[in-house]
C-alpha positions as CSV (number, residue, x, y, z in Angstrom):
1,X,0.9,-38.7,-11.3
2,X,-2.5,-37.7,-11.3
3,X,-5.0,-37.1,-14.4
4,X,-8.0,-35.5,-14.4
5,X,-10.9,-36.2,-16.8
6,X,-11.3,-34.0,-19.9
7,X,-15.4,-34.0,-21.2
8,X,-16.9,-32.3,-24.2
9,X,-20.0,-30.0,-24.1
10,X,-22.1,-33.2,-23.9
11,X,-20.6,-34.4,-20.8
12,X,-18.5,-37.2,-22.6
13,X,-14.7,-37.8,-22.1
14,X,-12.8,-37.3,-25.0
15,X,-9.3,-37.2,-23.2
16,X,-6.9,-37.1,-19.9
17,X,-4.7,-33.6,-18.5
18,X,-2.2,-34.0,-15.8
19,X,-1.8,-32.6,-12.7
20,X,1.2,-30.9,-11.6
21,X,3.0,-32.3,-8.7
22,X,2.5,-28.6,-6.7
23,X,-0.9,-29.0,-7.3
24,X,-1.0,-32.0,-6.0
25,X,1.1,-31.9,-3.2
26,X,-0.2,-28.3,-1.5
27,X,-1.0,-28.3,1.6
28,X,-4.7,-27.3,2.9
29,X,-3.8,-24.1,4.2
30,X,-7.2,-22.5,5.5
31,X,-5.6,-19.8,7.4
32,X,-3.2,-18.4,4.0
33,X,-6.1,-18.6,2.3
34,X,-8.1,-16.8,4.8
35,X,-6.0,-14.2,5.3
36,X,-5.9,-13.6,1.9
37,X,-9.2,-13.8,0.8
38,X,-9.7,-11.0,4.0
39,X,-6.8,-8.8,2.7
40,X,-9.1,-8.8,-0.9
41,X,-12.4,-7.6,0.4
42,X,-10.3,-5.4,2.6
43,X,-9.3,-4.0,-0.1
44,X,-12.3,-3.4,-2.1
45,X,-13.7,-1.3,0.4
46,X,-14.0,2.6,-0.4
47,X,-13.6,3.7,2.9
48,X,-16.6,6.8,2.3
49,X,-18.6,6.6,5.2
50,X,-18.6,10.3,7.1
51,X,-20.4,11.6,9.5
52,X,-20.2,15.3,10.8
53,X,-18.9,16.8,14.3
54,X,-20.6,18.9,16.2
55,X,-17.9,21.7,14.6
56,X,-19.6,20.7,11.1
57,X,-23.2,20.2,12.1
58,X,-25.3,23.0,10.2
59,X,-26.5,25.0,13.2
60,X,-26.8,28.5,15.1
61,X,-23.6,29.4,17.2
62,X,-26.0,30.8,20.2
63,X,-26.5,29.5,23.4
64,X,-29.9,28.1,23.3
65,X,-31.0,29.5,26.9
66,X,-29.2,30.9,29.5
67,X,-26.6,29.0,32.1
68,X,-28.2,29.1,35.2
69,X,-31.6,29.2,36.7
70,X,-33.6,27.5,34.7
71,X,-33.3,23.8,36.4
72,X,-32.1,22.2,33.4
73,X,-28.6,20.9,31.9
74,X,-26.4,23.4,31.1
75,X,-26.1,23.4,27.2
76,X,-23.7,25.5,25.2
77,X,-24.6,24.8,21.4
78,X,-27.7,22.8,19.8
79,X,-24.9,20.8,17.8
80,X,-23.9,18.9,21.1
81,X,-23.5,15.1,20.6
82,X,-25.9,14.6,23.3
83,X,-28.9,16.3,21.7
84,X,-31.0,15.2,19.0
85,X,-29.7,16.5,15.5
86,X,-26.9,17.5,16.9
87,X,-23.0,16.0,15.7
88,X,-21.5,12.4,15.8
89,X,-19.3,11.6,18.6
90,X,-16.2,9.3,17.4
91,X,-18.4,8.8,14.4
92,X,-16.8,7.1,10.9
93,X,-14.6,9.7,8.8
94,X,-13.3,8.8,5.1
95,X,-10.1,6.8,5.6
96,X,-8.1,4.0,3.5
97,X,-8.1,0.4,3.9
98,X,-6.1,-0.8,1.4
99,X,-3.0,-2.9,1.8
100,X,-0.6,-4.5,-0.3
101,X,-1.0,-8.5,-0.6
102,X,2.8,-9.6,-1.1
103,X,2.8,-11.2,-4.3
104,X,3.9,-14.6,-2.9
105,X,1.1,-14.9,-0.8
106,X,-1.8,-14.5,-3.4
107,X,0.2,-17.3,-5.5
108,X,0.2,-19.4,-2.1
109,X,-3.5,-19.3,-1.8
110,X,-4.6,-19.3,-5.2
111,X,-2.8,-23.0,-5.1
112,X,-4.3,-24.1,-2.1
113,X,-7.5,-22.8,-3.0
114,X,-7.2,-24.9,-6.4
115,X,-5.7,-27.9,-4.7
116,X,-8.6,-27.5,-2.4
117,X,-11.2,-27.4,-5.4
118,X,-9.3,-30.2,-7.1
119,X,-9.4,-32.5,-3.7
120,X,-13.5,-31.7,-3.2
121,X,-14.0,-33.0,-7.3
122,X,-15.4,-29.3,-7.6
123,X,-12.9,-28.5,-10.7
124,X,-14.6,-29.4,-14.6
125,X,-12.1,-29.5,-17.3
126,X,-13.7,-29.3,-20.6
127,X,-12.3,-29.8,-23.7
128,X,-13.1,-25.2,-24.8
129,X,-15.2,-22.8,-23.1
130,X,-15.6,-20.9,-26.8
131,X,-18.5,-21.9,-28.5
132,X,-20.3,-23.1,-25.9
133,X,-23.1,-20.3,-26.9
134,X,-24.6,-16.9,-26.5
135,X,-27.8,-16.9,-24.7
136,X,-28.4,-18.0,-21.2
137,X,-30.7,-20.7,-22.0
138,X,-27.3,-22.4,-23.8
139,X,-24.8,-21.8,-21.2
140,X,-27.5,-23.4,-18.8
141,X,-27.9,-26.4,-20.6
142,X,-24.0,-26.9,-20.9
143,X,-23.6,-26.1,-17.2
144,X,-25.9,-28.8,-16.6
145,X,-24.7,-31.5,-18.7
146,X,-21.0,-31.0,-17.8
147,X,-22.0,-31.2,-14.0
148,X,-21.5,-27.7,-13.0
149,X,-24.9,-26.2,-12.4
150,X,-24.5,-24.8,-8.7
151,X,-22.9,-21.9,-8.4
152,X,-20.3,-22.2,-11.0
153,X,-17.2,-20.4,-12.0
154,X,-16.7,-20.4,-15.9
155,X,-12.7,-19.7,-16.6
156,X,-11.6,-17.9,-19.3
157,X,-8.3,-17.3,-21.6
158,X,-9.8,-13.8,-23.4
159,X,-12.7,-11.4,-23.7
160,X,-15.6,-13.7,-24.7
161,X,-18.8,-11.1,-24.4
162,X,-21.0,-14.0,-25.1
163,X,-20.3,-16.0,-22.4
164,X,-19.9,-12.9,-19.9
165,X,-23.5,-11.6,-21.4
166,X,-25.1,-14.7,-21.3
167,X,-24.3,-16.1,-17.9
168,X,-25.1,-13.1,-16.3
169,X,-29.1,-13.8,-15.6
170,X,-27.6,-17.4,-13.7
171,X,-27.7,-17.3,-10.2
172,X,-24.5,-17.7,-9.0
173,X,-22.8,-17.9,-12.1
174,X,-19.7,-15.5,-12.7
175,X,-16.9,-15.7,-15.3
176,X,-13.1,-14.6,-14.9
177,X,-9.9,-14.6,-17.1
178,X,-7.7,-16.6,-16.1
179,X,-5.1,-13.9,-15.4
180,X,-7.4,-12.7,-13.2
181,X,-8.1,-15.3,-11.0
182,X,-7.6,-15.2,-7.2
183,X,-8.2,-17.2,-4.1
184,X,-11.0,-14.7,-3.1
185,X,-13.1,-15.8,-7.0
186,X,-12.1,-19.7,-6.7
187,X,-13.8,-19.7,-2.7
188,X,-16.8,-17.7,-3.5
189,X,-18.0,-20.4,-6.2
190,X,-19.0,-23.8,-6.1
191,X,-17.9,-25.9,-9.2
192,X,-15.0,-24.1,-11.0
193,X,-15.1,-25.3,-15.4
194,X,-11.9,-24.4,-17.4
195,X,-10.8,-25.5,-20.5
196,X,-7.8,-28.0,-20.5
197,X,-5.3,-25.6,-21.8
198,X,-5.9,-23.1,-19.4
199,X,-5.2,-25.2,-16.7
200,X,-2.0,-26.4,-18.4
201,X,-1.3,-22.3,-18.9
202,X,-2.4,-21.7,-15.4
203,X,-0.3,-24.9,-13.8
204,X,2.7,-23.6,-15.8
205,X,2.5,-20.1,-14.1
206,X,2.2,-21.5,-10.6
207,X,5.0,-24.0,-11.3
């Protein structure tokens, strides 16, 4: 049985949380979590990027001189791929990327991705994330004393605007709800802090 260290907003340890055997015993798989963390930024994207065919290209339908005779190409419209200002040949049209991530997989690799962060020492249990402040000079400070000042990842159970406000002029820094939390968040951060009973919440869920 593992247990992991429980500090205040000083630093200090004031207590002990288990581990739960899955989270202990996944396996580092880099390739679930991969292919996870690829099917989420697939997914984000919007898929806008157009261009226009010669058929679209704003331009006059005549033939811009005559076929033959003239020692040059033959050309039938200005709006030719070939010529300048002309359409996009096989250009990018608006189309979909999105694909559904089975559910089982983004549990899969949100455990490995933990395990992983648990196995590195780059998870911080504190005792609450409320409280902790509403300015970023505070949040700062009680990044720093906790150990979690590079790129950290501040876990949430609710709406807390002061956090969210305040940590937003820290490089790096990012906060999530814990409902929300995905392989994709977890990689993309360094240190990951989170109060003790939302890792017993979160460990519960993934049991």
């Amino acid at each position: 049985m593992r247990m992991l260290t429980v500090v205040n907003g000083n630093g200090e340890a004031v207590g002990e949380v288990r581990v739960s055997d899955r989270l202990e015993g996944a396996a580092a798989d880099r390739q679930l979590v991969r292919d996870v963390i690829v099917g989420y930024m697939r997914n984000r994207r919007r898929g806008t990027a157009s261009t226009l065919t010669k058929g679209e290209v704003r331009a006059s339908g005549r033939k811009p001189y005559r076929q033959k005779g003239t020692g040059r190409a033959r050309v039938g419209t200005i709006a030719s791929p070939i010529r300048r200002g002309g359409g996009a040949a096989f250009g990018p049209r608006p189309r979909g990327y999105a694909r559904p991530i089975p559910k089982d997989l983004r549990r899969r690799a949100l455990v490995a991705a933990l395990a992983a962060k648990l196995r590195e020492g780059d998870l911080v249990v504190v005792d609450t994330t409320d409280r902790v402040g509403s300015k970023t000079r505070e949040i700062a400070r009680w990044l720093a004393r906790i150990g979690a000042g590079a790129r950290p990842l501040i876990v949430v159970s609710g709406e807390d605007q002061g956090v969210i406000r305040a940590s937003r002029n820290i490089p790096g820094a990012a906060v999530v709800r814990r409902g929300s939390l995905n392989a994709l968040v977890l990689m993309a951060h360094g240190k990951v802090v989170m109060a003790r009973g939302d890792l017993e919440s979160l460990q519960e869920r993934l049991a």
